[in-house]
C-alpha positions as CSV (number, residue, x, y, z in Angstrom):
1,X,-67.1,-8.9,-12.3
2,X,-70.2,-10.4,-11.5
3,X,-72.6,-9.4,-8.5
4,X,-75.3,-11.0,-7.0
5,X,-78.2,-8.7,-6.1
6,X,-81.3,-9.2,-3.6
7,X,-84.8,-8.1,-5.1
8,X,-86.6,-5.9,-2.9
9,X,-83.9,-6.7,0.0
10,X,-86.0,-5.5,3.0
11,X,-89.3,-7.3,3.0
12,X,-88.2,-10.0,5.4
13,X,-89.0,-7.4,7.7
14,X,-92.6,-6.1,6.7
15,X,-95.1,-5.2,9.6
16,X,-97.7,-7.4,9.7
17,X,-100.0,-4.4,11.5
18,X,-98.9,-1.2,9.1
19,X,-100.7,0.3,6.5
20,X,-101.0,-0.3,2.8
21,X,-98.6,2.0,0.9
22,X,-100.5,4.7,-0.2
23,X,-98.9,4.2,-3.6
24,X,-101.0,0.6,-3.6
25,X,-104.3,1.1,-6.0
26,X,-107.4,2.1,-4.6
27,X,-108.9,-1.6,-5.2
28,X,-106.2,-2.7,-2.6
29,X,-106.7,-0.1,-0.1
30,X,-110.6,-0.4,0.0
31,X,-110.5,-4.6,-0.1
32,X,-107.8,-4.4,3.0
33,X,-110.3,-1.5,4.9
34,X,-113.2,-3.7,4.3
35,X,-111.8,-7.3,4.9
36,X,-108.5,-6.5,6.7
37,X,-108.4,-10.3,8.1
38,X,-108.9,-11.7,5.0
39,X,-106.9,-9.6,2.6
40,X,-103.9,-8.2,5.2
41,X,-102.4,-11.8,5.1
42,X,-102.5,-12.2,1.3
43,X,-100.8,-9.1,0.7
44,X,-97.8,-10.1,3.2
45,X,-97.7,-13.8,1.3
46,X,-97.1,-12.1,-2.1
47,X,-94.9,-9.0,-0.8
48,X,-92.0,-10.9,1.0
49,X,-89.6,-11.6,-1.3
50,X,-86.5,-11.8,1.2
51,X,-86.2,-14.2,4.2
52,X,-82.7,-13.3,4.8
53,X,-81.8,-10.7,7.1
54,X,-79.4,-7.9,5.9
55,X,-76.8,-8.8,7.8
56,X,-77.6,-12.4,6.8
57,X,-78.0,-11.4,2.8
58,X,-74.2,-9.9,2.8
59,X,-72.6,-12.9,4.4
60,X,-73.9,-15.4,1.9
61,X,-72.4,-13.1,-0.5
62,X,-75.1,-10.5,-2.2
63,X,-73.6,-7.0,-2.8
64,X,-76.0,-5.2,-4.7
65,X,-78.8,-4.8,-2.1
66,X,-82.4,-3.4,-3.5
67,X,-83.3,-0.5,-0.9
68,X,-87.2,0.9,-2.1
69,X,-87.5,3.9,0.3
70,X,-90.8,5.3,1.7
71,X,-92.3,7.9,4.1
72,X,-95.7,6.9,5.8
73,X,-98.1,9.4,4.7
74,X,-99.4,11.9,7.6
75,X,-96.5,10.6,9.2
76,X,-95.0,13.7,11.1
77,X,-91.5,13.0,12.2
78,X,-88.5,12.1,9.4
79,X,-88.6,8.4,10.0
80,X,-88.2,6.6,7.0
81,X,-88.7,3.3,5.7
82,X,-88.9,0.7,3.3
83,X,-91.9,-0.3,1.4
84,X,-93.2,-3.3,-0.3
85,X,-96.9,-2.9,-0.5
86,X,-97.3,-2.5,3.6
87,X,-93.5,-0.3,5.7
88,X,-91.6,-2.4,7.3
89,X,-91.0,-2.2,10.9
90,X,-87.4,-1.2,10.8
91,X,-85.9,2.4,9.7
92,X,-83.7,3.3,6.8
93,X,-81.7,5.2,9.3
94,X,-81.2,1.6,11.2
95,X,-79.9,-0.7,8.1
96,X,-77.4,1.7,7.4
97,X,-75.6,1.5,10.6
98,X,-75.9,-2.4,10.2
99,X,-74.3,-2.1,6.4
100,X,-71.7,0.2,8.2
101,X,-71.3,-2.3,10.7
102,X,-70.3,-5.2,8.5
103,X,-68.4,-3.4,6.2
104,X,-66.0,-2.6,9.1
105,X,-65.8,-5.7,9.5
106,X,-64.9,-6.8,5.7
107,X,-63.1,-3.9,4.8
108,X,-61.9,-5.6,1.5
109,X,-65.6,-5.9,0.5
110,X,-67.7,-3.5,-1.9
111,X,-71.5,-3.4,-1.5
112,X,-73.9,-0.7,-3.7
113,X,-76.6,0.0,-2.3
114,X,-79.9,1.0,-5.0
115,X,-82.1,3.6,-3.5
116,X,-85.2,3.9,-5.2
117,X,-88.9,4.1,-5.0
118,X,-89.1,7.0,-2.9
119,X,-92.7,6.9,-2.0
120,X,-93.8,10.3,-0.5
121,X,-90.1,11.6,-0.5
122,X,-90.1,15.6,-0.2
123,X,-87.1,17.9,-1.5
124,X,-86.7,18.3,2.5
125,X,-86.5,14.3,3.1
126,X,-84.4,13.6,0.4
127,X,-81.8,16.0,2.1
128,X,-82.5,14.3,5.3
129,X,-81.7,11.0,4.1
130,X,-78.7,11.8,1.9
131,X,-76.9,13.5,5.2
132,X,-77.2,10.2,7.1
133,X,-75.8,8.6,3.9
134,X,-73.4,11.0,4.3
135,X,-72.9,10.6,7.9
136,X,-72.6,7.0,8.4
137,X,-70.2,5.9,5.1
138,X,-68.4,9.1,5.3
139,X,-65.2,8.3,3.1
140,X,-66.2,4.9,2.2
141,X,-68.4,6.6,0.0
142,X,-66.9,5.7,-4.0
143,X,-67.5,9.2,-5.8
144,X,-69.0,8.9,-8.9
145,X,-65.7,10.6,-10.6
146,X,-63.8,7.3,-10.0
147,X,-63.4,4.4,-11.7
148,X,-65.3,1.7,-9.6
149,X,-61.9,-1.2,-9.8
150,X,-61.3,-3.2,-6.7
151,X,-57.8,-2.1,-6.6
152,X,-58.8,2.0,-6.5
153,X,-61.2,1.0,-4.3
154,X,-59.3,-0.4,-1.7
155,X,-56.3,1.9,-2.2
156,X,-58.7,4.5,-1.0
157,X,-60.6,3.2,1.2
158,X,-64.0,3.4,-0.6
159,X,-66.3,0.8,-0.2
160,X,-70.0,1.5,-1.3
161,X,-71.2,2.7,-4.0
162,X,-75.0,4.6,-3.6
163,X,-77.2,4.5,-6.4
164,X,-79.8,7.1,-6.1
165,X,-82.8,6.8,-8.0
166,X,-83.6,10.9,-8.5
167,X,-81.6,12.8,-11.0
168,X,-82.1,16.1,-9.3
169,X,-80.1,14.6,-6.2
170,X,-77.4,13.1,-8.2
171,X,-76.4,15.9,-9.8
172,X,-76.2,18.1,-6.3
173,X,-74.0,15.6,-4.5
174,X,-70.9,14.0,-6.3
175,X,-71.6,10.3,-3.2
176,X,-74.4,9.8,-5.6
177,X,-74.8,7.5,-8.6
178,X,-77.0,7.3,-11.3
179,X,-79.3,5.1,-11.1
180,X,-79.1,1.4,-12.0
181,X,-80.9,0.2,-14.7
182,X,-83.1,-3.0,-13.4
183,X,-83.8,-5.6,-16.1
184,X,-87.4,-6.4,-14.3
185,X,-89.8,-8.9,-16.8
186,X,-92.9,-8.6,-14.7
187,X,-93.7,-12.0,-15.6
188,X,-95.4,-14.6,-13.9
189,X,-94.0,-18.0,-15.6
190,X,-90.0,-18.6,-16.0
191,X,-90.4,-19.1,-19.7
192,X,-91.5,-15.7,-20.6
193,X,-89.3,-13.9,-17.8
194,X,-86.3,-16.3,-19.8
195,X,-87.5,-15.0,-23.3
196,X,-87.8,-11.4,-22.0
197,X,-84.0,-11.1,-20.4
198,X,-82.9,-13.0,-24.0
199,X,-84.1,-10.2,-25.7
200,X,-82.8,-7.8,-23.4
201,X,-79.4,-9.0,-24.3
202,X,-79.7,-9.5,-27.9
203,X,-80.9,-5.0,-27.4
204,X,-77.4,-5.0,-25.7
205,X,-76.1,-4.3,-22.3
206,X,-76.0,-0.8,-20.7
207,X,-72.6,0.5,-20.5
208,X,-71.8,0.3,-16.9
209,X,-73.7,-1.3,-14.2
210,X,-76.9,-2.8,-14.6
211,X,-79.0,-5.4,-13.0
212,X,-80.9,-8.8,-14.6
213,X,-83.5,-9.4,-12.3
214,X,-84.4,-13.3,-12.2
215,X,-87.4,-12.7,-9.9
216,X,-91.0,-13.7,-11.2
217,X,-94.3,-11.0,-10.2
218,X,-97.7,-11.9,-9.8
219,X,-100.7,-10.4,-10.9
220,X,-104.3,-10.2,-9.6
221,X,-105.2,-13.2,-12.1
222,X,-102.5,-15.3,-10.5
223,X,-103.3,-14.9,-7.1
224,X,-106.7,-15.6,-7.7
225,X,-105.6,-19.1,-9.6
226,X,-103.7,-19.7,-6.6
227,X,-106.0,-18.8,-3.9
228,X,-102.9,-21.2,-1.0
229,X,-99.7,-20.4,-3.3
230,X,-97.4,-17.2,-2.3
231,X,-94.5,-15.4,-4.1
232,X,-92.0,-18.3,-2.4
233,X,-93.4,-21.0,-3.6
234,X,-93.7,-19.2,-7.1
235,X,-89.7,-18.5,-6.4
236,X,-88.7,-22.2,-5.8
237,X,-90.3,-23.3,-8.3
238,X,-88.7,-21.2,-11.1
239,X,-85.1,-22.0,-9.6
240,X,-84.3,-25.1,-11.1
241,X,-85.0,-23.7,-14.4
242,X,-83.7,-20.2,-14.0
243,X,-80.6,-22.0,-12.6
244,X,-79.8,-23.3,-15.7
245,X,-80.0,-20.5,-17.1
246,X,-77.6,-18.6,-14.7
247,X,-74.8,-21.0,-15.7
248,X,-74.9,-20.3,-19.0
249,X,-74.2,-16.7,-18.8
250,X,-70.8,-15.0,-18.6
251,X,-69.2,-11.9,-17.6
252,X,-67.0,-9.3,-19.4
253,X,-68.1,-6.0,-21.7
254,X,-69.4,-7.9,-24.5
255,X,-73.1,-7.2,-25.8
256,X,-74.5,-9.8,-24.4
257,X,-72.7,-10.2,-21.2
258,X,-74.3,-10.0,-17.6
259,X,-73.9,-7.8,-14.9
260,X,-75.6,-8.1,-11.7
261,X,-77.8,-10.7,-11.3
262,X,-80.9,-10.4,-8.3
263,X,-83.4,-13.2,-7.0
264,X,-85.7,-13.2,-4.7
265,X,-85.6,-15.7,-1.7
266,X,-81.2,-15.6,-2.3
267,X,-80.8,-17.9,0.3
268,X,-82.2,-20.7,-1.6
269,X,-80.7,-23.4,-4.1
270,X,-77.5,-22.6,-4.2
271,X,-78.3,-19.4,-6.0
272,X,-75.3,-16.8,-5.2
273,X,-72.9,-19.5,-5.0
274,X,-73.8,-20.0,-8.8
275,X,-73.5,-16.4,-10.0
276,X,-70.5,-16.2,-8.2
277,X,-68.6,-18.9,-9.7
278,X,-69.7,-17.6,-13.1
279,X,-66.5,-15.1,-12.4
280,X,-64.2,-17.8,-12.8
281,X,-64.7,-17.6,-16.6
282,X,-63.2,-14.2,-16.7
């Protein structure tokens, strides 16, 4: 089946008055200390990739949802967060209640949720936050010993499926997945990032899941070529092409077959409407 996946999903909800990610470079850290009204609004143009809430991203139909997982450094308490360049304002802890929530309410519906990143994570947090995985999904947790099918799925009662970015976890706790692989191009024009998932699939599909990413990343170069663009615009304007591109592709366990596909901006031009229909050529 095909899925459609939401690059970095939380950064619709980035704090405009938090700190720069001490996993940023130095440059960005001194540049936002010295020129903070200058540089702070830059960074949040070119780190939002979402406009969607949660909630919002899982009724227009995404179900692979990109979680990138920090802790603020000299941060005391357990809180933890996501991270795109600056924390946003909301807690991990909050978003899975809010998963939780609509999954009650779509019980025949199967989300996985891709935990990664996991900026300044201790062996201490990373128990923390896989008991409150734990405690909110509880049975609708999918072990990693079953076949992922829709109809074992629903016959038990399972429906998400945590990916966990840190082998040392996975191997502790049967919940937890290996992690997805993540097609990403780092490129900044849709031609390239094209060329670059081509040859991906003519290297051949992992065997089970694994996720094209359509989005486009900037560089330092770009933003200074376009001092009034951000990454939306960048988005929209690779759509029409990458749409194209997106309807050409079909699913099954074939070499060159797709998997999960994620965007940024998934709200826009029709985008998981097409990857969705793309399951009608099973």
């Amino acid at each position: 089946l095909y899925f459609t996946g939401s690059h970095d999903t939380m950064t619709y909800c980035l704090d405009k008055t938090s700190t720069v990610s001490s996993n940023e470079s130095k440059l960005v850290k001194l540049l936002n200390k010295c020129m903070p009204c200058i540089v702070h609004p830059i960074i949040m143009k070119w780190s939002t990739t979402q406009a969607l809430t949660v909630t919002e991203q899982l009724e227009a139909g995404v179900r692979y949802l990109d979680f990138r997982i920090a802790h603020k450094a000299n941060d005391p308490s357990m809180n933890l967060y996501f991270v795109h360049m600056v924390y946003t304002t909301v807690t991990v802890q909050d978003i899975l209640w809010e998963v939780l929530r609509w999954l009650e309410t779509h019980p025949q519906e199967v989300v996985i949720l891709a935990c990664r990143n996991f900026d300044g994570l201790t062996k201490r947090l990373h128990c923390h936050l896989i008991a409150c995985i734990k405690e909110i999904f509880q049975c609708k947790l999918c072990p990693r010993n079953v076949v992922p099918t829709l109809r074992t799925m629903w016959q038990r009662g399972h429906q998400v499926i945590i990916s966990y970015e840190e082998d040392v976890e996975v191997e502790k706790h049967g919940e937890l997945w290996p992690a997805i692989p993540y097609w990403w191009g780092n490129k900044t024009a849709t031609r390239t990032l094209i060329q670059y998932l081509e040859r991906m699939k003519r290297m051949g599909r992992p065997e089970k899941f694994f996720v094209a990413g359509i989005n486009l990343t900037e560089n330092l170069r770009y933003i200074l070529v376009h001092p009034f663009g951000s990454l939306k615009k960048m988005t929209l304007q690779s759509l029409p092409c990458l749409k194209v591109w997106i309807r050409q592709q079909y699913p099954g366990p074939k070499k060159d077959c797709i998997n999960i596909i994620a965007g940024d901006f998934i709200g826009n031009d029709d985008f998981v409407k097409d990857v969705i229909e793309l399951n009608a050529k099973i």
